[in-house]
Structures are given as structure tokens and as C-alpha cells.
PDB file as gemmi writes it, atoms N, CA and C in Angstrom:
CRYST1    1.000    1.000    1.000  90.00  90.00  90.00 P 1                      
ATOM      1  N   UNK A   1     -16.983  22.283 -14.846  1.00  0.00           N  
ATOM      2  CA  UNK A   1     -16.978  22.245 -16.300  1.00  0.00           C  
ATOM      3  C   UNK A   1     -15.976  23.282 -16.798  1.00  0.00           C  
ATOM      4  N   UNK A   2     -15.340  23.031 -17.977  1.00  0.00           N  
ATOM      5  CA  UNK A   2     -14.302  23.990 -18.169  1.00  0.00           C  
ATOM      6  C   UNK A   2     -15.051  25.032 -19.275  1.00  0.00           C  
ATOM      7  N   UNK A   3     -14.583  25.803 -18.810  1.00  0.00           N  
ATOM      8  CA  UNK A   3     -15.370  27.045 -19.900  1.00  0.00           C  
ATOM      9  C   UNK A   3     -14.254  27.746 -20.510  1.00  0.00           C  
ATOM     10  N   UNK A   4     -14.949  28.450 -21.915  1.00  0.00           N  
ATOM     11  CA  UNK A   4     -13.876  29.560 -22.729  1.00  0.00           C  
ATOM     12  C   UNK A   4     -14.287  30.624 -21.859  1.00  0.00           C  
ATOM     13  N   UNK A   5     -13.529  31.929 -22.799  1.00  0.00           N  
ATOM     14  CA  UNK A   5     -13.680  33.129 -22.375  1.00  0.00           C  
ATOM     15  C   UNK A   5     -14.919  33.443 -22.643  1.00  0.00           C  
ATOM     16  N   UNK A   6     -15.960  33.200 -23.363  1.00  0.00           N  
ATOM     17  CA  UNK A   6     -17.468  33.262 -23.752  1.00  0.00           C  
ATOM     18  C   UNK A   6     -18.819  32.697 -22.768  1.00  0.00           C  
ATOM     19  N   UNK A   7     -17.650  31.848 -21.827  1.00  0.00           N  
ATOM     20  CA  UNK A   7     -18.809  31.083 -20.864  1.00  0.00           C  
ATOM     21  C   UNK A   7     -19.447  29.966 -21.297  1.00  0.00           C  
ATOM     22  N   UNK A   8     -19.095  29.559 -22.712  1.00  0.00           N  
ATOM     23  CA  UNK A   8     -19.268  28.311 -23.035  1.00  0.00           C  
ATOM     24  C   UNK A   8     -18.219  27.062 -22.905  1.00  0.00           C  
ATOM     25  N   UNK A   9     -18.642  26.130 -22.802  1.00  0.00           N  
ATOM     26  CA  UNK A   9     -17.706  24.867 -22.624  1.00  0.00           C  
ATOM     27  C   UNK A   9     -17.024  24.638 -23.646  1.00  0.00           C  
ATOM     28  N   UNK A  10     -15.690  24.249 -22.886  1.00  0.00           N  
ATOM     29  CA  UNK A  10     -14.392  24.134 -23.651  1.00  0.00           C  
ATOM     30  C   UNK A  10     -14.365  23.134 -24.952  1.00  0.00           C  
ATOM     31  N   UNK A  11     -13.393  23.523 -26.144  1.00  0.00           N  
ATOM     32  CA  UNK A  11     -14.085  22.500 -26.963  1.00  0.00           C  
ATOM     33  C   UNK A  11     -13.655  20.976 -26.690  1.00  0.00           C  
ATOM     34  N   UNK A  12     -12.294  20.942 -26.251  1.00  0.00           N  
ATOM     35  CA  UNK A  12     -11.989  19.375 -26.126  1.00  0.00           C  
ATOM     36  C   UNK A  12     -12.870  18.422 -24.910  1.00  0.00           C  
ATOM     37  N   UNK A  13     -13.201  19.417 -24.008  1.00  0.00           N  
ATOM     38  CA  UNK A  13     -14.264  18.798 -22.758  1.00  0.00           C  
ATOM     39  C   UNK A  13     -15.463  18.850 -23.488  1.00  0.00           C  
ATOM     40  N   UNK A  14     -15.965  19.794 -24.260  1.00  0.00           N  
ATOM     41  CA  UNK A  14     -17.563  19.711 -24.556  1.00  0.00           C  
ATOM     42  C   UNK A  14     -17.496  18.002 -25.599  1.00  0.00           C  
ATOM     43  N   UNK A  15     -16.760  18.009 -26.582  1.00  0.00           N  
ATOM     44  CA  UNK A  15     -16.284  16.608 -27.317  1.00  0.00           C  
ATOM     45  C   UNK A  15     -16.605  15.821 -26.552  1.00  0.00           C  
ATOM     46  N   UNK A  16     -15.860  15.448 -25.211  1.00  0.00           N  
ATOM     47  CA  UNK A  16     -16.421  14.231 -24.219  1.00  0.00           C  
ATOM     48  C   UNK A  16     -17.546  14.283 -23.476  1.00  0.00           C  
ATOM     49  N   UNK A  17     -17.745  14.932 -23.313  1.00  0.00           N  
ATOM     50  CA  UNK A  17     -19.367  15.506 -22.810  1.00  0.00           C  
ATOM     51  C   UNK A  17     -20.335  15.188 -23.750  1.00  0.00           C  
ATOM     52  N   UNK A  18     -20.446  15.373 -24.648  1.00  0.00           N  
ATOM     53  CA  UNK A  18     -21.497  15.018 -25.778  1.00  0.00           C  
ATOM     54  C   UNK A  18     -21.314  13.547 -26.088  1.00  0.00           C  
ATOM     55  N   UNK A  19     -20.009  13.762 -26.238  1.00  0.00           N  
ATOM     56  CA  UNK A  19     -20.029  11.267 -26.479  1.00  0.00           C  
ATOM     57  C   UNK A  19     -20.864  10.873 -24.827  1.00  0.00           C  
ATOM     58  N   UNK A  20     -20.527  11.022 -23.919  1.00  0.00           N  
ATOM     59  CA  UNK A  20     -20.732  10.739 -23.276  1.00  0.00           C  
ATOM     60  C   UNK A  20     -22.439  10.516 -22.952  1.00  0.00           C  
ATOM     61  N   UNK A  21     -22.613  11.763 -22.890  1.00  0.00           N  
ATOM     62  CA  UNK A  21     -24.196  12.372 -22.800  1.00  0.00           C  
ATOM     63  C   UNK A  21     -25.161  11.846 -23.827  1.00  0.00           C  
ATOM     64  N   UNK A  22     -24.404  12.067 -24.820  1.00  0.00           N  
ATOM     65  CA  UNK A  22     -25.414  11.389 -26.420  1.00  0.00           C  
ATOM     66  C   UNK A  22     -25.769   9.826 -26.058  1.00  0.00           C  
ATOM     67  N   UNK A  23     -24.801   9.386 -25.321  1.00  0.00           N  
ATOM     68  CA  UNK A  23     -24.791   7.430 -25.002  1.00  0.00           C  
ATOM     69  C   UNK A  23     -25.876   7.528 -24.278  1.00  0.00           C  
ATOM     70  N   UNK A  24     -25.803   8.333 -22.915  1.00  0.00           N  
ATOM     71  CA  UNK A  24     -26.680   7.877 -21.919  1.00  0.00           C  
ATOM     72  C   UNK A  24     -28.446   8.652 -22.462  1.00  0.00           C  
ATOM     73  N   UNK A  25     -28.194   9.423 -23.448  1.00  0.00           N  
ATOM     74  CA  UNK A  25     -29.529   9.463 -24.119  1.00  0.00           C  
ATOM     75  C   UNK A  25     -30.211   8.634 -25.261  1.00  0.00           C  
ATOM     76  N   UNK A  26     -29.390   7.970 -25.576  1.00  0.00           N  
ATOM     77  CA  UNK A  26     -29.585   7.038 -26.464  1.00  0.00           C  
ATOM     78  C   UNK A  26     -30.525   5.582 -25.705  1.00  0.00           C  
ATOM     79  N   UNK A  27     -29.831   5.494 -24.260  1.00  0.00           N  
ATOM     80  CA  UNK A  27     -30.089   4.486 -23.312  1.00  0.00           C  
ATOM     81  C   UNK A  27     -31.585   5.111 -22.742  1.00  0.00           C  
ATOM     82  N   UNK A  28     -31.969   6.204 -23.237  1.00  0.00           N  
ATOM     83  CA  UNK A  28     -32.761   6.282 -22.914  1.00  0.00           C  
ATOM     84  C   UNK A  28     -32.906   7.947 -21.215  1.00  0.00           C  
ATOM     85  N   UNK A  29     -31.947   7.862 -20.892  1.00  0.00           N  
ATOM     86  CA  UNK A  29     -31.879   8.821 -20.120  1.00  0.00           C  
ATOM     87  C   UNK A  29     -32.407   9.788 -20.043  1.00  0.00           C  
ATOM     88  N   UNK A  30     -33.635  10.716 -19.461  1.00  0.00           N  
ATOM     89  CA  UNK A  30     -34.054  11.708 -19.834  1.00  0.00           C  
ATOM     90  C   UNK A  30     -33.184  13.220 -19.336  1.00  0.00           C  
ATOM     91  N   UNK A  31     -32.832  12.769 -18.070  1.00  0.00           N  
ATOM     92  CA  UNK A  31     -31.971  13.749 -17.598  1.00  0.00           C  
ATOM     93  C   UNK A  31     -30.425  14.420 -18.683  1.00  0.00           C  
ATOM     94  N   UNK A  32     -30.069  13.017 -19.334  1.00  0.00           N  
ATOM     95  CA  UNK A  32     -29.182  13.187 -20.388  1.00  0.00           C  
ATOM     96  C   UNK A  32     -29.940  13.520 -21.190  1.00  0.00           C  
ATOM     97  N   UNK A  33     -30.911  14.006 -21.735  1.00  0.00           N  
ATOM     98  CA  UNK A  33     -31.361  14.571 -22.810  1.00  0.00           C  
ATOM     99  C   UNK A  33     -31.847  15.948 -22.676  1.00  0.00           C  
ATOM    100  N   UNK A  34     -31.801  15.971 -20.941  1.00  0.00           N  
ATOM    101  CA  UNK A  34     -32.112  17.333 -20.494  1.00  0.00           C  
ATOM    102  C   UNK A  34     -31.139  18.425 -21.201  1.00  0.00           C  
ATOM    103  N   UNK A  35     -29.579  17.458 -20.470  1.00  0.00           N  
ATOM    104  CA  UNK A  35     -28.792  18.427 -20.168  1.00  0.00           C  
ATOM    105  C   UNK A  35     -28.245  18.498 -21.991  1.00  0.00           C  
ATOM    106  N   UNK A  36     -28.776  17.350 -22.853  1.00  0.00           N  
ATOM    107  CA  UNK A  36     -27.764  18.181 -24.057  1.00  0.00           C  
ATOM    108  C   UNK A  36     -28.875  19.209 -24.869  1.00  0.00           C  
ATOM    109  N   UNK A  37     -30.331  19.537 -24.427  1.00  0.00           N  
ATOM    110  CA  UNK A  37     -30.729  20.440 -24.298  1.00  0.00           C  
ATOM    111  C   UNK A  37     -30.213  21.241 -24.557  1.00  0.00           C  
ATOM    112  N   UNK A  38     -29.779  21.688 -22.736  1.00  0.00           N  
ATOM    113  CA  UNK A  38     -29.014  22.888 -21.996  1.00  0.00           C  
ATOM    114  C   UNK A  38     -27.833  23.264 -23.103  1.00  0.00           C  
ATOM    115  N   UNK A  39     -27.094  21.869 -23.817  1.00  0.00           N  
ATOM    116  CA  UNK A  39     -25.995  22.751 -24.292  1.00  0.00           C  
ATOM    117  C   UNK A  39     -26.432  22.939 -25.611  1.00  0.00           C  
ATOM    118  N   UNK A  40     -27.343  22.631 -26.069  1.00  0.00           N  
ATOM    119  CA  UNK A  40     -27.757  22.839 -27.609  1.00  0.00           C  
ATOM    120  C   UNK A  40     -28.892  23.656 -28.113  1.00  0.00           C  
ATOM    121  N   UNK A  41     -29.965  23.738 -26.949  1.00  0.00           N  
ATOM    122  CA  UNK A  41     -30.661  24.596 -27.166  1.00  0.00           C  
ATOM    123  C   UNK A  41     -30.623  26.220 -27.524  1.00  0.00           C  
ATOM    124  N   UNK A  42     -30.096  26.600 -26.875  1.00  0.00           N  
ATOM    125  CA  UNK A  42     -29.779  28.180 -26.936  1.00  0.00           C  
ATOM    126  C   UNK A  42     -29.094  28.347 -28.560  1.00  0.00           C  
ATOM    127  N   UNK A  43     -27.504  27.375 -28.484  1.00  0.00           N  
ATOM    128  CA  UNK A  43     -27.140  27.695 -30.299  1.00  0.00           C  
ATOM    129  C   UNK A  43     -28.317  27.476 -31.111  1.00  0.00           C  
ATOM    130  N   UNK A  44     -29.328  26.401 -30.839  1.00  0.00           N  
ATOM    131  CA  UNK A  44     -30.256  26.091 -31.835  1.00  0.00           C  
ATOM    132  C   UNK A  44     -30.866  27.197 -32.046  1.00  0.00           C  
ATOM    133  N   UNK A  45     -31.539  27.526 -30.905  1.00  0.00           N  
ATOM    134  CA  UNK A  45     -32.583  28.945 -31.109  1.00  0.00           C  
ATOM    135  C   UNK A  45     -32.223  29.749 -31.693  1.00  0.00           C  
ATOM    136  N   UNK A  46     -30.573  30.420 -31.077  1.00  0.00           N  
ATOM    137  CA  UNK A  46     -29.962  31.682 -32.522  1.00  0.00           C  
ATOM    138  C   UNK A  46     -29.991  31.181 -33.528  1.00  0.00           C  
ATOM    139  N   UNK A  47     -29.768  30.289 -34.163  1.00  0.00           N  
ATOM    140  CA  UNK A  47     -29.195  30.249 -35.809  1.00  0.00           C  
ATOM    141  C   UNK A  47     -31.000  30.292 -36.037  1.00  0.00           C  
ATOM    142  N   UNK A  48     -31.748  29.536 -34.959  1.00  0.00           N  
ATOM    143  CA  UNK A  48     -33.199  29.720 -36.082  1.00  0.00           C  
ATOM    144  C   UNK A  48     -34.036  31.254 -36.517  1.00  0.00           C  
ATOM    145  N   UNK A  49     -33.574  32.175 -34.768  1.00  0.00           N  
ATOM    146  CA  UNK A  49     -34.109  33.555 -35.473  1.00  0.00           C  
ATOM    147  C   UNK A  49     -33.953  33.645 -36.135  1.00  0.00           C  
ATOM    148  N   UNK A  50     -31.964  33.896 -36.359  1.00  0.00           N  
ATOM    149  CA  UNK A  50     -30.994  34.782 -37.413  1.00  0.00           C  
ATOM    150  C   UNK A  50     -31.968  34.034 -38.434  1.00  0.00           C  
ATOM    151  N   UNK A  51     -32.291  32.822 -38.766  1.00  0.00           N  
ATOM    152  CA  UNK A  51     -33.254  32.648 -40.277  1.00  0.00           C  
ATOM    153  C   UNK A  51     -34.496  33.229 -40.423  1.00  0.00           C  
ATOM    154  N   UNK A  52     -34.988  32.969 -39.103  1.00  0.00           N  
ATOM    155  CA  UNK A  52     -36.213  33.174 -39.284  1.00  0.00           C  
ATOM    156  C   UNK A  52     -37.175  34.579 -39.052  1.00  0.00           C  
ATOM    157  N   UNK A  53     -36.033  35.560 -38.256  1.00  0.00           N  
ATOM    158  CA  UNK A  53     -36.248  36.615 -37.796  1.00  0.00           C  
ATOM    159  C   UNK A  53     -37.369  37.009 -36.639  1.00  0.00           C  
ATOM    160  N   UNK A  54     -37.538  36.047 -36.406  1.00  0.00           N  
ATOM    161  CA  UNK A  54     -39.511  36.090 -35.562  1.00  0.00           C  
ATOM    162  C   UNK A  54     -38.720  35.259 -34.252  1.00  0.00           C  
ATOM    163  N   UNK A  55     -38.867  35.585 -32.847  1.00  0.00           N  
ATOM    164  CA  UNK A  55     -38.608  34.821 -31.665  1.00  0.00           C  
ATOM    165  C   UNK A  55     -39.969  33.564 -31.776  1.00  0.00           C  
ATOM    166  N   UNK A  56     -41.031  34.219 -31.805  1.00  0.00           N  
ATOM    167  CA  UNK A  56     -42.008  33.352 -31.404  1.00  0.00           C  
ATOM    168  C   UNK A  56     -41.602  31.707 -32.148  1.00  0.00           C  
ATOM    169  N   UNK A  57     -41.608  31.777 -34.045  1.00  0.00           N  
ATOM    170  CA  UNK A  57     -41.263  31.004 -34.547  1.00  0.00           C  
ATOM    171  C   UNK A  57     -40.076  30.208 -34.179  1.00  0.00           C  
ATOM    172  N   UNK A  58     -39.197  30.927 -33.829  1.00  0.00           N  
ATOM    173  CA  UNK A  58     -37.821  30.644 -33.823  1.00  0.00           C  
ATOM    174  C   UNK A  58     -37.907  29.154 -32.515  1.00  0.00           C  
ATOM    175  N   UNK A  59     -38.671  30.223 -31.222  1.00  0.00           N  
ATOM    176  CA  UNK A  59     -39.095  29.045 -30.046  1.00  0.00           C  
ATOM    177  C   UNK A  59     -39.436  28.011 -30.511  1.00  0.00           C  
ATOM    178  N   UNK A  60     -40.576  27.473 -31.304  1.00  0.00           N  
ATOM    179  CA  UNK A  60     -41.207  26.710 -31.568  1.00  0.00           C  
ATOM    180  C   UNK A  60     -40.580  25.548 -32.923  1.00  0.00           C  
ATOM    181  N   UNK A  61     -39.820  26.229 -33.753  1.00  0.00           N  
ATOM    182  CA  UNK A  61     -38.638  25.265 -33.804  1.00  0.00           C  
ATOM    183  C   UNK A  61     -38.083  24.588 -33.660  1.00  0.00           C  
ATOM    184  N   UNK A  62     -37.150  25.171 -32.319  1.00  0.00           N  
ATOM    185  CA  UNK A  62     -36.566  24.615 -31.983  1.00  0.00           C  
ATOM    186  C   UNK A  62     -37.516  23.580 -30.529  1.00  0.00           C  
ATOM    187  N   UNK A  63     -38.501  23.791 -30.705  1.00  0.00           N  
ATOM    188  CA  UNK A  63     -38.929  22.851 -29.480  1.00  0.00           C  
ATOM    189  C   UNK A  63     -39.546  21.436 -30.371  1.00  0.00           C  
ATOM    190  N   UNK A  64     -39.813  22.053 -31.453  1.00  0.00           N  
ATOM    191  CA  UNK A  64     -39.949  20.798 -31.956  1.00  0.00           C  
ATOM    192  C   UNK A  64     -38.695  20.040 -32.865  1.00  0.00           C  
ATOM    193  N   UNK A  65     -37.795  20.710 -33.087  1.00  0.00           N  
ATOM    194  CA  UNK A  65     -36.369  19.833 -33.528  1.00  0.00           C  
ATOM    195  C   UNK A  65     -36.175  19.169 -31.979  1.00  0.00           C  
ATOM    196  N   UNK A  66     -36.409  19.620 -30.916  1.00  0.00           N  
ATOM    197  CA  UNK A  66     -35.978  18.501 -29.994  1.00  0.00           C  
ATOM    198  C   UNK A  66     -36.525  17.506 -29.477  1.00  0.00           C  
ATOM    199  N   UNK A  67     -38.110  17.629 -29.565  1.00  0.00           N  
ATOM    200  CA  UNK A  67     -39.043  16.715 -29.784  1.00  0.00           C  
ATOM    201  C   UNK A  67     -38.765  15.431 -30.164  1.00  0.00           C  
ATOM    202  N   UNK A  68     -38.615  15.845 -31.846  1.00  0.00           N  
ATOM    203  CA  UNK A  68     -38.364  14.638 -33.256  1.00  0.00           C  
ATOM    204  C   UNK A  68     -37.117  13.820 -32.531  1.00  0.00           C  
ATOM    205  N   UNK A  69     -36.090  15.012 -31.857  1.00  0.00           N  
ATOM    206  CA  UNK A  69     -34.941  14.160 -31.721  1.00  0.00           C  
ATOM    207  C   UNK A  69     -35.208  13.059 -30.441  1.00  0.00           C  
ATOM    208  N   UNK A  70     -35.732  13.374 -29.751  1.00  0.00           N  
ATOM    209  CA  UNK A  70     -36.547  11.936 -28.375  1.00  0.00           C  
ATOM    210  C   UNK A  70     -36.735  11.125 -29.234  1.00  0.00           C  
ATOM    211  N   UNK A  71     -37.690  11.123 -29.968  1.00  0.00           N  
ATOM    212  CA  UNK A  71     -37.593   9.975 -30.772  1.00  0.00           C  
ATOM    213  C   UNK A  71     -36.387   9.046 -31.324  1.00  0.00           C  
ATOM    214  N   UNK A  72     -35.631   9.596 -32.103  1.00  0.00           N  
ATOM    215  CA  UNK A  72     -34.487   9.266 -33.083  1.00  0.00           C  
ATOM    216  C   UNK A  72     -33.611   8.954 -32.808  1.00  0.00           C  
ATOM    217  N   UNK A  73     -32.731   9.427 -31.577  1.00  0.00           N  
ATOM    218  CA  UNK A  73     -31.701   9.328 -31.141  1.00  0.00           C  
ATOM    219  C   UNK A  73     -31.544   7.970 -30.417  1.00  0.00           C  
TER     220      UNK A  73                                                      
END                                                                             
């Protein structure tokens, strides 16, 4: 995987990675829903402290924004 200097994935590879990944979760894939998790979870969780200031809340958030999204997607 190509990474920045931050250790996150590059932006023009993360772009195809997510079309990609978003399809095969759409199809139903759970493993593809694992992994856009992996790349979305963590940003999710910061922006919810920085709002919410509380970890505990912040967890639980975001476990249920990814929840809703099994459904939806």
C-alpha cells in the first residue's frame, strides 16, 4: 500500500481503494467492510472526541455510525 509521510495511504491510491472496497461492500462483503473500517475508523473516532471531548462517547459513536452504515451501504 502506498503511504504518505504520516503513515497514511496515499491520496490517489486510497481514491481506488475506496471505489473499489465500497463495491465489494456494497456486494455485501464483510471483510470489505472490515477493511474500510480500518481506514475510516480511527479519522472517525478523532473528529468525534475533538466534538465530543469524552473517549468513552466518542467509541460508541463511532461504533454505531458503522453499524447504521451495514445496513445502508
Amino acid at each position: 500500500m502506498a503511504m504518505n509521510d504520516t503513515g497514511e495511504p496515499a491520496a490517489g491510491f486510497a481514491q481506488r481503494v475506496d471505489a473499489m472496497t465500497l463495491a465489494r461492500a456494497q456486494a455485501g462483503d464483510m471483510q470489505a467492510f472490515a477493511a474500510l473500517y480500518t481506514m475510516f475508523g480511527r479519522p472517525c473516532f478523532n473528529l468525534a472526541l475533538r466534538i465530543l471531548g469524552n473517549r468513552a462517547q466518542a467509541e460508541d459513536l463511532v461504533q454505531e455510525i458503522f453499524l447504521k452504515t451495514i445496513g445502508t451501504i
